[in-house]
ZAGUTOR-405520 format. One record per residue (C-alpha): residue in three letters; z negated, y negated, x negated. Coordinates in steps of 0.001 Angstrom, whole numbers, plus 500000, padded with zeros to 6 digits. Example, Ala and Ser with C-alpha at 12.3 -4.5 7.8 and 13.67 -1.06 7.14 Angstrom:
BEGIN
ala492200504500487700/ser492860501060486330/
This chain:
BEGIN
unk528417503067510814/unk526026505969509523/unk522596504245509234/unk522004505726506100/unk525103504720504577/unk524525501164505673/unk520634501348503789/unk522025502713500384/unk524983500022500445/unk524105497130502098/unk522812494029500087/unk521601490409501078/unk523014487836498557/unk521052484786497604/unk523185482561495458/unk523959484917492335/unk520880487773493150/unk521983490359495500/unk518954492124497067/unk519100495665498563/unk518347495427502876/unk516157498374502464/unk513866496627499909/unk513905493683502694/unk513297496133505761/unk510317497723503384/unk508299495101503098/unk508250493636506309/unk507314496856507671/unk504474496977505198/unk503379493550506001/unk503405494686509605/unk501669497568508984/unk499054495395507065/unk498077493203509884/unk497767496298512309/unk495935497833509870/unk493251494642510243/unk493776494920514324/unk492221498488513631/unk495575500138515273/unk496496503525514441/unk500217502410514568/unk499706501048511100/unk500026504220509757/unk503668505439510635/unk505018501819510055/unk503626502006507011/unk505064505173505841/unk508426504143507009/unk508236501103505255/unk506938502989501534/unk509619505489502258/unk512184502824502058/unk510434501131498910/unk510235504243497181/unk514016504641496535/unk513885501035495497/unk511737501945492803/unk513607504843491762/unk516896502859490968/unk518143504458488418/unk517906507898490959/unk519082505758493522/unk521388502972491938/unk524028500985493716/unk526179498044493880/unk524294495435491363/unk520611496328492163/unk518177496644489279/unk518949500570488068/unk515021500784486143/unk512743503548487515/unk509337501909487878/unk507249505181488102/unk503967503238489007/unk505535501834491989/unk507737504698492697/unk504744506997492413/unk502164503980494540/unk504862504473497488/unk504976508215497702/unk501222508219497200/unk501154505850499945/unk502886508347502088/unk500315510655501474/unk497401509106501927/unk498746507599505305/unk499037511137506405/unk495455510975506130/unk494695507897507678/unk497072508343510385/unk495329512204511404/unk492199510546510666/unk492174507621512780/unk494210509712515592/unk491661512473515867/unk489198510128516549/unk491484507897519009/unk491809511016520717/unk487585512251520588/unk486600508958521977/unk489458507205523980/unk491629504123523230/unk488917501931524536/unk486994502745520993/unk488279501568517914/unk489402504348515135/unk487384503429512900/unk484256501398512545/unk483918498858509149/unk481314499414506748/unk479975498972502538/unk480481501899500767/unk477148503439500109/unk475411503386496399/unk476157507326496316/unk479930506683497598/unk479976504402494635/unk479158506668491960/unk481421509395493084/unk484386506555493160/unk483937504155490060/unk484119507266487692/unk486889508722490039/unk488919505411489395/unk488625505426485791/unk489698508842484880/unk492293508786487970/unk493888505133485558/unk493768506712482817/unk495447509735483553/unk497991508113485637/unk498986505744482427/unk500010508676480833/unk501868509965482317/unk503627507084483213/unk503574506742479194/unk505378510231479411/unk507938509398481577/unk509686506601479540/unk507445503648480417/unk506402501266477431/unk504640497853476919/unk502536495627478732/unk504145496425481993/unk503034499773481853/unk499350498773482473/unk500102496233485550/unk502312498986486820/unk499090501895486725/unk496824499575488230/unk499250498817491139/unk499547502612491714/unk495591503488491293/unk494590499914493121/unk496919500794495889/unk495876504448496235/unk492154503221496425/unk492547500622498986/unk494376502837501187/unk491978505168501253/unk489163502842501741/unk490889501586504698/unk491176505030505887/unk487254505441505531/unk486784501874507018/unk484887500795503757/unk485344497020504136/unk485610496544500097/unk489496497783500169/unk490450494112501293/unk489134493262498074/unk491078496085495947/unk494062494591497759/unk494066491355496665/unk493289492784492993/unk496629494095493422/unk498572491327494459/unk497208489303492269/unk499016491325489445/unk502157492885491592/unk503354489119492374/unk504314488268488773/unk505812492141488370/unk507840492200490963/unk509300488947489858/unk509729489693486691/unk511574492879487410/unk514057491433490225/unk512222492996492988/unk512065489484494863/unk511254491046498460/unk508455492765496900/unk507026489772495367/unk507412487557498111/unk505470490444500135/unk503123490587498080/unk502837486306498067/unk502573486803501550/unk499618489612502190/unk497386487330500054/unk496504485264503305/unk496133487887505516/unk494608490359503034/unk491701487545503517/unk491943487437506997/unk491812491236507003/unk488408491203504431/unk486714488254506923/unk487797490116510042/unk486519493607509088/unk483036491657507190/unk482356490319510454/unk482846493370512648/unk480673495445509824/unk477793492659510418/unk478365493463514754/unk478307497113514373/unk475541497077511297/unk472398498082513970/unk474899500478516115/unk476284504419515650/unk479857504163513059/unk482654504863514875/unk484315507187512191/unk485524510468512158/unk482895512748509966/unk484831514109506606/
């Protein structure tokens, strides 16, 4: 059977809610990707773009409708995985480069606060980068309350991957921010996988924060370990 084929058309049923495998197959390759990405191993990166590639025609079901999945376009999330993509480009060269100045015996990146200057350049940065995302979200046919939840999932998740491609310890934080608010969206839409993936980082977004606070506090007195911009 053509594995693409099989993606587009294959569903899971539970009891009358028929789920698409790829949507299934996304998330637990995000979750894994997640948990590497705490481990401080560069093979977060790919897994992780595999797994937003898959979400990203989830999102886009009216593009990519089948069977009896939902057919809405959700451009936040849509837009969160291909941004996702992007930015794991960048973590993924990122981390490499310095994987491959420095040995495997090093980590990739070393965990640290962002600086009061970093801050400055990134809390205005975040606004404007909200706004401007909500309309155009506005612009492409999204309405209502959901169209706020759905920006801040796309401008949360864009921030904490690049903080975790910096090593700045606070996108733990931003990640739970999300979840908080993507559990009861994803829900509500029918995206159940999602949701439940999203249930599911909350414990080991913590564990991720804890891990990388207490590796920041080791390395505090020592050289950062991170690849200059």
């Amino acid at each position: 059977m053509n594995i693409i084929k099989w993606l587009f058309e294959t569903n899971v049923h539970f009891g009358s809610k028929s789920i698409a495998v790829r949507e299934i197959l996304g998330g637990t390759l995000g979750l894994s990707s997640a948990i590497l990405g705490a481990r401080r191993k560069v093979s977060a990166w790919p897994i992780g773009i595999a797994g937003d590639a898959l979400l990203f025609t989830v999102f886009l079901g009216a593009v990519f409708a089948y069977a009896d999945q939902p057919s809405a376009n959700f451009y936040g999330q849509a837009s969160r995985n291909l941004l996702l993509i992007i930015v794991s480009v960048y973590g993924w060269i990122r981390w490499a480069r310095h994987t491959r100045a420095n040995g495997k015996t090093q980590p990739p990146v070393s965990p640290r606060w962002t600086t009061s200057k970093e801050k400055l350049v990134l809390f205005p940065t975040i606004i404007i980068f909200y706004l401007l995302s909500m309309q155009i979200f506005k612009a492409l046919g999204e309405s209502g309350t959901w169209v706020l939840v759905d920006t801040w999932i796309f401008t949360g998740t864009a921030l904490a991957t690049y903080g975790m491609s910096r090593g700045y310890v606070e996108f733990w934080l931003v990640w739970i921010a999300v979840d908080f608010v993507g559990v009861p969206f994803a829900f509500k839409n029918g995206y159940y996988p999602t949701g439940t993936l999203y249930a599911i980082y909350l414990p080991f977004v913590i564990w991720g924060f804890m891990s990388w606070l207490r590796i920041s506090k080791l390395e505090a007195n020592s050289e950062p370990a991170v690849v200059g911009a």
